[in-house]
N, C-alpha and C positions, 0 to 999 in steps of 0.2 A: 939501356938501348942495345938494339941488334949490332956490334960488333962490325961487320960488313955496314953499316949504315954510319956513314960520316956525320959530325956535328954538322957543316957546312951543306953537306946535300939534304938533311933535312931544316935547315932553317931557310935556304932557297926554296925549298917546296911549299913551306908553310908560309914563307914572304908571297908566294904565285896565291895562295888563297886567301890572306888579311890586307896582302896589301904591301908591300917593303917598307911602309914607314909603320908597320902596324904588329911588326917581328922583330926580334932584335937579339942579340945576344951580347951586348954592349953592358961591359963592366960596369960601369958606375950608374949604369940602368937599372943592370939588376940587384946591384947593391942598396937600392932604396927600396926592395921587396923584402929585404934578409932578415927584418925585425919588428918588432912591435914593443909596448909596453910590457908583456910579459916575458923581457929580456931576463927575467933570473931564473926561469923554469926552462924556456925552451929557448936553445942556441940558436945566436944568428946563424944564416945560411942562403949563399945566394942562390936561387933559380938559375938555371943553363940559359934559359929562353923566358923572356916575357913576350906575350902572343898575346895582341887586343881584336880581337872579331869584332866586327859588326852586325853581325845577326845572326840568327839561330842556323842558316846553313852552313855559314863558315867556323860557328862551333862543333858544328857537325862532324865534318871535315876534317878539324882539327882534332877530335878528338879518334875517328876512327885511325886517322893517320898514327896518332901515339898509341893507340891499343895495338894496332898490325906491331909495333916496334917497340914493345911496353915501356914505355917513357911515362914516370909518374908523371901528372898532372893536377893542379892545386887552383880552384876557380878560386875568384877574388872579387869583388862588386866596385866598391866604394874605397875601400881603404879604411874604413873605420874600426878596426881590428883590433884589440885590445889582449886575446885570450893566445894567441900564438896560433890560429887556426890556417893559417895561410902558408906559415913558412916553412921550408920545404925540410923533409926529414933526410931523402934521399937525394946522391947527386943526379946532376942530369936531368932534373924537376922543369915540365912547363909549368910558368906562372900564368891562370889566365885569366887576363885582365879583360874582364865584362862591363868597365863601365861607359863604352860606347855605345852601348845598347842603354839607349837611357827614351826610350818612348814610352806614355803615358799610350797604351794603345786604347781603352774605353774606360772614363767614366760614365758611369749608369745611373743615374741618379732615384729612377725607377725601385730598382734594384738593390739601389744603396753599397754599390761593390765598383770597385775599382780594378783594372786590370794593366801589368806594370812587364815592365822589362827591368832587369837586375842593377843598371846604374840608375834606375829614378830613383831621387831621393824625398826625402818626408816632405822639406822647403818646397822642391818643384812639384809634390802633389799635391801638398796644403794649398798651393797658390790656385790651383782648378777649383779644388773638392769646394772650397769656401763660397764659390760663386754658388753654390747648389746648397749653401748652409748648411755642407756634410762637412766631415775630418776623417782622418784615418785616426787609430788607435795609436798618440804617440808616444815611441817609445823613451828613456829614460837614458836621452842621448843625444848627440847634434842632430842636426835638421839634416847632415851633410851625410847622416847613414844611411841605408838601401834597403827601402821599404821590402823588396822581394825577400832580403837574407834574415831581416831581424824578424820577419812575420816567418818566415821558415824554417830559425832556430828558435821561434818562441821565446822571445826579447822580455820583457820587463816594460811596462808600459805607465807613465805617471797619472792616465785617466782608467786604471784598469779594476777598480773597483765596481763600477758598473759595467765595464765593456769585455770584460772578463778576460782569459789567459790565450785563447787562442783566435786568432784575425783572418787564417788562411782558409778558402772556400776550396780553393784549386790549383791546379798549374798544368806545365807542361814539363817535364825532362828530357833531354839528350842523352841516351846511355853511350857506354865505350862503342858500343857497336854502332852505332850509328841509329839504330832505333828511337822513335818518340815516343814517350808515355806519357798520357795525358790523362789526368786523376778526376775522379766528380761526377758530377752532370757531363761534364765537358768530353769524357771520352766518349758518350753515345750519340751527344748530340751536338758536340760543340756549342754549346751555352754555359758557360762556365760560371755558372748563379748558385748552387750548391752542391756540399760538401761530399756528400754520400752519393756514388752511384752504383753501378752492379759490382757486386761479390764484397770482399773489405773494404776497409775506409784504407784505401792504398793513400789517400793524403795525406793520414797521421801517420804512416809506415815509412815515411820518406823523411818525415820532418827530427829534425835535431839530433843528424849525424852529420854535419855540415857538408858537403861534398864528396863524400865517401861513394853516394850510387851512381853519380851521373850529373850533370849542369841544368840546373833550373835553368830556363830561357824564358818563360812569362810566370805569372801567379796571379791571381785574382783572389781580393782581400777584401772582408766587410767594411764598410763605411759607416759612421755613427751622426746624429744630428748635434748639429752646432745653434744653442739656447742664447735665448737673451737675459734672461734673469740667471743670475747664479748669485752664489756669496761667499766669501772664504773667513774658516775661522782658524787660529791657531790654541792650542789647548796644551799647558803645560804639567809635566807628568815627573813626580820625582824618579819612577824607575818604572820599568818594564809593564810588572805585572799591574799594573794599577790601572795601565791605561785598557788591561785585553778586554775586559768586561764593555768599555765603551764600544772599543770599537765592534767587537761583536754583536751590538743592538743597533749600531749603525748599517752593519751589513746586513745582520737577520732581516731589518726591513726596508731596505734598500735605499737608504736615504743618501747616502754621499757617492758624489761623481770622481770623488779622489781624492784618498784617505792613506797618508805616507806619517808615519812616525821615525820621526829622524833624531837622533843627538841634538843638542845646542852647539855642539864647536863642527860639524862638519857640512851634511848636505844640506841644514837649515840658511849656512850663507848663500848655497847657489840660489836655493829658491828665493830668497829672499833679494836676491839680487846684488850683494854688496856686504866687504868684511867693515864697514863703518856703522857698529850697532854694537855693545854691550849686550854679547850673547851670551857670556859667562854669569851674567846675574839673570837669568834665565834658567827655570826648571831644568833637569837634567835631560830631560827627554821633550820636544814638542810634539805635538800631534797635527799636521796641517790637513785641513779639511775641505773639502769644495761643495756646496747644495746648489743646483740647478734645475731646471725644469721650465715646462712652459706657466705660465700666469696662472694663479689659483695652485696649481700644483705645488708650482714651488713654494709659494707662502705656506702651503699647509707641511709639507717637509720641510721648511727651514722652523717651522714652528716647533714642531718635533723635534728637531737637530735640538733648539734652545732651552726644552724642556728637558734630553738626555744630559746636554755641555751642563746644567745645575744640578743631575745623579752624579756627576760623572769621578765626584775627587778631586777632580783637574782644578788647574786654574786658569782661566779664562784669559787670555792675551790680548794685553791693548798695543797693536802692532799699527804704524803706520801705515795708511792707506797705498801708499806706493808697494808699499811690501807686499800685501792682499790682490794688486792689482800684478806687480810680478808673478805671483802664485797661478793665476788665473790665467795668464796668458800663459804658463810653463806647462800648466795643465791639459787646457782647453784650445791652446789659441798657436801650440808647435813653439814658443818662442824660449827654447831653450838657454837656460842660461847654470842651471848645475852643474856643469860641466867644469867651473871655475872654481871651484872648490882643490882641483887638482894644483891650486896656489897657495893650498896652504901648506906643503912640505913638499912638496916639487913633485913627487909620486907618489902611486894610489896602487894598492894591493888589495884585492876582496877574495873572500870564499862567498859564493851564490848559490844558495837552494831555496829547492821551493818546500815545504811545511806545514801544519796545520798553526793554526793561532796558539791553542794550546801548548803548544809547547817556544813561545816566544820568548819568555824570560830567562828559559833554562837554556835555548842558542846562547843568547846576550852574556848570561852568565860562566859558560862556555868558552864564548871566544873571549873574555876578557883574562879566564883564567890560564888558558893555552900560551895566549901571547906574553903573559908573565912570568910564565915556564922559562919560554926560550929568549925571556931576557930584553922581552919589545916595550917599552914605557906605557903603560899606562895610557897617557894623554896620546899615546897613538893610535888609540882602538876605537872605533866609531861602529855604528849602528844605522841601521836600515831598516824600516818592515813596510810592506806592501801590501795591505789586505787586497786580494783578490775573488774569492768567491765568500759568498754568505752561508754555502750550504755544504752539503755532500766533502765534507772533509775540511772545513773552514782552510781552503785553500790562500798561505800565504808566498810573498816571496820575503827572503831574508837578505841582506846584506851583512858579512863579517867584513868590516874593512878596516885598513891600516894606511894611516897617511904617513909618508917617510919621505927622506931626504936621498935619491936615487945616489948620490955621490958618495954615501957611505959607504965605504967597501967591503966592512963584515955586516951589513944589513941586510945582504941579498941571502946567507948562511940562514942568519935567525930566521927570513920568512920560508925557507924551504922547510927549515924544520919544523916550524910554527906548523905548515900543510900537511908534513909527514903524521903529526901527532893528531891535527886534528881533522883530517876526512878521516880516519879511522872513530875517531872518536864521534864524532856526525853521525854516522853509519850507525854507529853503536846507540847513540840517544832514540837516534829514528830520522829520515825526513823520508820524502817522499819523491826527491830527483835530484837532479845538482840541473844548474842554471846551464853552463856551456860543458861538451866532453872535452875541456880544456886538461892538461901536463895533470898527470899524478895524479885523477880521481877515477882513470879509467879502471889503471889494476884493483886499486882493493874495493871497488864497487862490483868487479866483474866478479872476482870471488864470492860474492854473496850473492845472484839471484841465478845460479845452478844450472838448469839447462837452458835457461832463454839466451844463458853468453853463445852454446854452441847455434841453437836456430837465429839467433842475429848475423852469427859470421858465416852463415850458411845462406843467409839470405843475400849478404854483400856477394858472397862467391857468384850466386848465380845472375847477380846483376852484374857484375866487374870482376869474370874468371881472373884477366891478366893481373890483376890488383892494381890497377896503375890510379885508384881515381887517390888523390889527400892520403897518398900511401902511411903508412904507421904514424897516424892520428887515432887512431881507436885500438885494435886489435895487433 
């Protein structure tokens, strides 16, 4: 901050634009900004200022106020934060808290797109879209997260086998200066119903550097149809590679609406709803599956589904109906419940990329052997895979995760080294992105792809000269 410029005289000025109850620089305020779960990579750190606007002028405002005076700033949606992306690196950091702005400004049902303000959440959009027999694409997380941010960093979705990797049509941004960009259709003609408009696809050039350019203030996000027939099966797999052949005939022809290969000891309890099941005498690996469609369709692809489940190796799961009907509302129906899984050792550590299929067994294989390295048990290493596209790179996502007991106090050691050895080693196999630009995967990923690190950070320069936006989150 400008020197000449008191803490006091600007938090009066920004109290004249939010509001006085809507500013604050109140200690044990800002101490409930300073952390997240990924407390062993990125240090707590309180914000100077949390500043809650209500709407896109008084982001405005706010923002050109802290460029004139370069005061980093760190937008924030929901809370739902996991990666460390929020917490401030620098002192004197605004935190700023967007989830006031919580309007649902148009469903379109026409259209099939929805357009949100950064505190709506999945719950309060599912609640609309349903009346219109649509969903949004839900992501692989509470109800309670912010449809703008996960569709913006390109989230992980439990129905994304057929609704594919990315949801965002459009938006709007607030730069430092006070400027609006407005990405799509939308900047010519303010119709913000597709993706592409004149010159680049400026929508994907913004997306998954979480706050680094400027504040998303609206997005406009595809919507999908919500069926009456579906069916879920579970298919059990002793190891990895046994199951890729299925899945890849699954995806080649498009039959499943959501298709997750998970462990038996870890994410199969959230889906499933409940740690009261004998999961341990269960295949090493299951396979949960979803077929839907309208009438006739769907018989004819659940018919196929039944003839690949008797190619497939697997064994076929006689799972209780409540568990199938869990599955399908976690899927289909927003009613998250994986989440609970983070009960079976108190805390949850992942490495996230996204991948091709082919090389799913040699991840798995991977991370079990890294984490043995640096001394992490065994029965702590769990698995994830997400097919996501059928084609063009049999686009998957991966889960390396490690369930632990946060009160361990040399645990936090072993996973940093666990990270040190293996993004290097990631990198090294091959993937094709990491999931968040979360602690330690920026340096040695920026080293390998050559001159696009300098046109990135020459693109941030020119959007955010002062640097103030999510300062050293990236670069």
């Amino acid at each position: 901050m400008d020197q000449t410029f008191s803490n006091q005289t600007f938090l009066k000025i920004v109290q004249g634009i939010v509001g006085e109850e809507n500013a604050t620089d109140d200690r044990a305020i800002c101490a409930s900004y300073s952390r997240d779960q990924h407390w062993h990579f990125v240090p707590a750190k309180n914000p100077a200022y949390v500043v809650r606007p209500g709407d896109k002028e008084e982001v405005r405002e706010v923002l050109m106020l802290a460029n004139k005076h370069k005061i980093p700033v760190i937008p924030y949606s929901t809370g739902i934060n996991v990666r460390g992306l929020t917490i401030p690196v620098h002192d004197g950091s605004i935190l700023l808290d967007l989830s006031r702005m919580n309007r649902i400004i148009e469903i379109n049902p026409e259209m099939k797109t929805a357009t949100v303000e950064p505190g709506v959440t999945f719950g309060m959009l599912l609640e609309q879209t349903k009346k219109y027999k649509l969903r949004p694409a839900f992501p692989d997380a509470p109800l309670t997260v912010s449809v703008l941010v996960n569709y913006y960093l390109r989230g992980i979705y439990q129905t994304s086998a057929t609704d594919g990797h990315d949801h965002t049509l459009s938006y709007e941004m607030v730069l430092p200066n006070g400027e609006l960009i407005k990405t799509g259709s939308r900047a010519l003609s303010n119709m913000p119903y597709f993706r592409y408009g004149v010159g680049p696809d400026f929508t994907g050039m913004f997306n998954a550097h979480p706050g680094t350019c400027g504040v998303v203030t609206e997005l406009t996000a595809k919507l999908y149809r919500l069926y009456d027939h579906r069916r879920a099966y579970f298919i059990g797999f002793d190891d990895v590679s046994t199951s890729q052949k299925f899945i890849y005939n699954l995806m080649n022809d498009e039959l499943a609406a959501s298709i997750r290969l998970v462990d038996n000891q870890s994410w199969l309890k959230g889906i499933c709803g409940t740690f009261d099941f004998p999961y341990e005498k269960l295949p090493k690996f299951v396979l949960c599956m979803l077929v839907e469609g309208l009438a006739g369709i769907f018989e004819a692809k659940d018919n196929l589904v039944r003839e690949y489940v008797k190619d497939a190796g697997g064994e076929l799961l006689d799972f209780p109906e409540e568990f199938k009907r869990t599955f399908e509302d976690e899927s289909l129906g927003g009613a998250e419940k994986s989440c609970m899984v983070f009960g079976l050792r108190g805390n949850y550590h992942c490495i996230g990329l996204y991948g091709p299929l082919t090389l799913a067994a040699k991840y798995y294989e991977l991370h079990e052997k890294t984490a043995l390295e640096v001394g992490i048990p065994k029965d702590h290493v769990h698995f994830y895979l997400d097919p996501i596209y059928s084609f063009h790179g049999q686009l998957c996502y991966f889960e390396l995760d490690i369930f632990y007991d946060g009160s361990d106090p040399g645990f936090g050691a072993k996973l940093r080294s666990y990270n040190n050895k293996q993004f290097h080693k990631l990198l090294d196999l091959g993937i094709y992105g990491w999931f968040r630009p979360y602690a330690g995967i920026i340096e040695p990923t920026v080293e390998r792809i050559g001159y696009l690190s300098e046109v990135w950070k020459k693109f941030l320069k020119v959007l955010d000269p002062n640097e103030i936006m999510n300062r050293g989150k990236l670069f």
